[in-house]
C-alpha positions, 0 to 999 in steps of 0.5 A, a space after each residue: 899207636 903201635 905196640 912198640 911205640 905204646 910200650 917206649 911211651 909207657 916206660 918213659 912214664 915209668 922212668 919218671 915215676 921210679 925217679 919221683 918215688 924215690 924223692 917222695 919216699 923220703 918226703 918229710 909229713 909237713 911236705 906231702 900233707 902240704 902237697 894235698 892242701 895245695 892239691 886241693 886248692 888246686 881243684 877248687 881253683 880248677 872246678 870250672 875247667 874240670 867240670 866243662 871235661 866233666 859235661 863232656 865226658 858224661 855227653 859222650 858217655 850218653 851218646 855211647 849207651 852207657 847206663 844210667 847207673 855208670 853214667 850216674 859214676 861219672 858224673 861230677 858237679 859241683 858238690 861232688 867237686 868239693 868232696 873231691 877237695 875235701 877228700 884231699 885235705 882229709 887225706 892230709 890230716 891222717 897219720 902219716 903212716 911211712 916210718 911208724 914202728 909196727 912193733 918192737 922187741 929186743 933179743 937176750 943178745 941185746 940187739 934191738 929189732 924193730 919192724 917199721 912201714 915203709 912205701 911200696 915204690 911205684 903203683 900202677 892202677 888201673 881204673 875205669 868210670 869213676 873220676 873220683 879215683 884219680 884223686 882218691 888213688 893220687 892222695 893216697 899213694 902220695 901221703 903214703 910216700 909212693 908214686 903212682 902212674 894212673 890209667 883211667 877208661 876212655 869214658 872218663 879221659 877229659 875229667 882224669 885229664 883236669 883232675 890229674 893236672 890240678 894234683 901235678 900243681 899241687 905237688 909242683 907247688 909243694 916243692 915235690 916231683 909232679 911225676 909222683 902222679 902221672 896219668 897215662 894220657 892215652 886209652 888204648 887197650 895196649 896201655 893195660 897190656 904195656 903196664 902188666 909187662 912193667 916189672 921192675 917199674 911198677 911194683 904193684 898193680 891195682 886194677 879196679 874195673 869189670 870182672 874181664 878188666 881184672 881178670 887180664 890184668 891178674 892173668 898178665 900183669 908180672 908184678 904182684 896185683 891187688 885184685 878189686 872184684 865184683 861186688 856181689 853183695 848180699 844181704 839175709 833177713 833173718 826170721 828174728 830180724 827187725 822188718 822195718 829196719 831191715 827194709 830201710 836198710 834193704 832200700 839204702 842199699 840197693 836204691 840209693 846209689 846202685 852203680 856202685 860195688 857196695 850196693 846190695 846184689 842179692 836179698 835172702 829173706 827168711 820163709 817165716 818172714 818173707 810174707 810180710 816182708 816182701 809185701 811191704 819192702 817189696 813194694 816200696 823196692 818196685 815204687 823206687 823202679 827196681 827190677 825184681 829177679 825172684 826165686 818161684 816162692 818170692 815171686 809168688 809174694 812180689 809179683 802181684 804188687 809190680 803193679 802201678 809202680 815204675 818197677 816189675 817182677 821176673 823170674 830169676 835166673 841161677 846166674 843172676 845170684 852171682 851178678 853184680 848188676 850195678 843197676 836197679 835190679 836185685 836178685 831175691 830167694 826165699 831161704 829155710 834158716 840162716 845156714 841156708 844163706 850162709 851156703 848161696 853167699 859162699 856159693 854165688 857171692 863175690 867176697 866183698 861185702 855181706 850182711 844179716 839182720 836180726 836182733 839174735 846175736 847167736 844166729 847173727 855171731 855165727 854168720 858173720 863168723 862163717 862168710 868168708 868175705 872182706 867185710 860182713 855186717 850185722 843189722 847196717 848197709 852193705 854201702 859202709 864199705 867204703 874207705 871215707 866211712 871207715 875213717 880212711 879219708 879215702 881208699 884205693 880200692 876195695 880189695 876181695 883178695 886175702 893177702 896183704 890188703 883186704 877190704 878198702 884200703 887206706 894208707 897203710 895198706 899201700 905200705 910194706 915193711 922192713 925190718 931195723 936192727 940196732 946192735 952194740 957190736 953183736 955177731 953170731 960168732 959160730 963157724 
């Protein structure tokens, strides 16, 4: 498709997106919420033709070489269909946040001021891997009265595709515009390209994706961008730490689904704990198959104890505390206090999320106060974040950026505002 003709098919996708966020910015609760259900309904309805796009999908992914890890995203089946729909009727019991007064307040003049939600307009969101997302975004930006125009990879295209179709029904059925959600039906690199021009249509861009996916869109894109960047997440065990806590939790978060951006990147291990630590938690890291990427002090410990499992021991390298591997691969470094932590997270870390595991609340206070990231834990896995585990129902994205949206963002999130004042015949009166 030619430059010319990707940018006219766009802008009519815009042109019909603008038209539905005008009628679904001034839909009643009653009528979005009964738009979810339907949508849901929709996908369960579905599930067979979404799941053959799905088998698809993943088939060409496999073909293509991509890894077990972003493979493992793709994927849907039949449980986590039903989370899918699940997801959606959660969304749909949530408050609804478009209309709610922020505060109020009344001046000495008598008029009365009142700051009130209201939806942002039309969303365009850029996404790669995850099918999840098109339904995530979709009920989100639907519940919170804006429209939304997706543009998913081409890994996932057949699964947007049925997806995006069964949500269309859904508001159809619900007596709402289907262009509320609209897919871009195309996965040429343009797309991307053709939406960052879109001032004036799309009003704010959320790409989710690899490090150079955002970096375009934050580089090129003419309207405000809600940045999604890497996880490189880290976790510190402190000398006073519970070692048999913080193993579990070490393993939850880098074992249990390691293609996502909240898994743990990075384990920090205090000098006076890292022995027994790394002799136990090291072991049953390597038993699960993970690679570990250790500084010359932690390899020392771990290295003797690769064998006979599926996993092994390398040395690490200064760039791999700052990758995100979404795989089971962990960079590990032996630290000489929690303030040497504290500095490698705010170095090499990504701001996404970080945590400490100690039972000293002093030393515990201190880091959470002083790393700078969108969500810090103390003694629990960095894989909370995330918008269904902060009672969100789903979320947008995870947003590493520190203006109007940080960390997973819910309904409000994808609200602005504006102010009402109500008076009883008030002027300034000064010429």
């Amino acid at each position: 498709m030619s430059a010319e003709s990707t940018n006219l098919h766009l802008l009519e996708i815009g042109r019909r997106g603008r038209a539905a966020a005008g009628v679904i910015a001034r839909a009643g609760t009653d009528a979005k919420n009964a738009a979810l259900v339907a949508m849901a309904d929709a996908v369960d309805r579905s599930s067979a033709a979404i799941l053959d796009a799905n088998t698809a999908d993943v088939a060409a992914a496999v073909k293509n070489g991509l890894t077990p890890a972003m493979i493992d995203r793709l994927r849907l089946n039949a449980k986590r269909l039903t989370a899918i729909s699940d997801a959606l009727r959660s969304v749909a019991a949530l408050p609804d946040p478009v209309g709610s007064t922020v505060r109020e307040w009344t001046r000495p003049n008598g008029l009365n001021i009142s700051q009130v939600r209201v939806p942002l307009g039309v969303i365009g969101i850029i996404y790669e891997s995850r099918p999840n997302v098109t339904c995530d975004a979709g009920s989100l930006c639907v519940k919170s009265g804006n429209a939304v125009i997706l543009r998913g990879g081409s890994e996932a295209i057949r699964s947007n595709t049925a997806l995006a179709a069964a949500m269309r029904e859904g508001l159809t059925a619900a007596g709402l515009p289907a262009d509320a959600v609209q897919l871009v039906p195309t996965t040429d690199r343009a797309d991307v390209t053709a939406m960052c021009g879109m001032s004036g249509v799309i009003d704010v861009i959320i790409p989710r994706g690899g490090r150079g996916l955002i970096e375009t869109v934050a580089r090129e894109a003419r309207m405000p961008v809600i940045k999604h960047f890497d996880g490189v997440c880290a976790i510190y065990v402190d000398a006073d730490a519970d070692l048999a806590q913080a193993e579990a939790i070490a393993i939850d978060a880098k074992v249990r689904k390691p293609g996502v951006c909240n898994a743990v990147e990075t384990l920090l291990v205090h000098e006076s704990v890292a022995a027994p630590f790394l002799a136990s938690a090291g072991r049953a890291l390597l038993a699960e198959g993970v690679e570990l990427r250790c500084d010359e002090r932690s390899r020392a410990i771990a290295g003797p104890l690769a064998a006979g499992t599926s996993g092994r021991v390398v040395a690490a390298t200064p760039e791999d505390f700052r990758t995100e591997f979404l795989d089971l691969k962990l960079a590990v470094k032996v630290v000489g206090s929690a303030g040497e932590a504290i500095d490698h997270i705010e170095a090499n870390g990504s701001h996404h999320s970080d945590a400490i595991l100690t039972r000293n609340e002093t030393t515990a206070r201190n880091f959470l106060a002083a790393v700078d990231s969108a969500t810090v834990y103390w003694n629990a896995s960095t894989r909370f974040t995330d918008g269904m585990e902060f009672g969100f129902g789903a979320e947008i994205g995870i947003s590493t950026d520190k203006f109007h949206a940080r960390g997973p963002m819910g309904l409000e999130e994808l609200t602005s505002y504006k102010y009402v004042l109500i008076g009883t015949g008030q002027i300034r009166g000064v010429r």
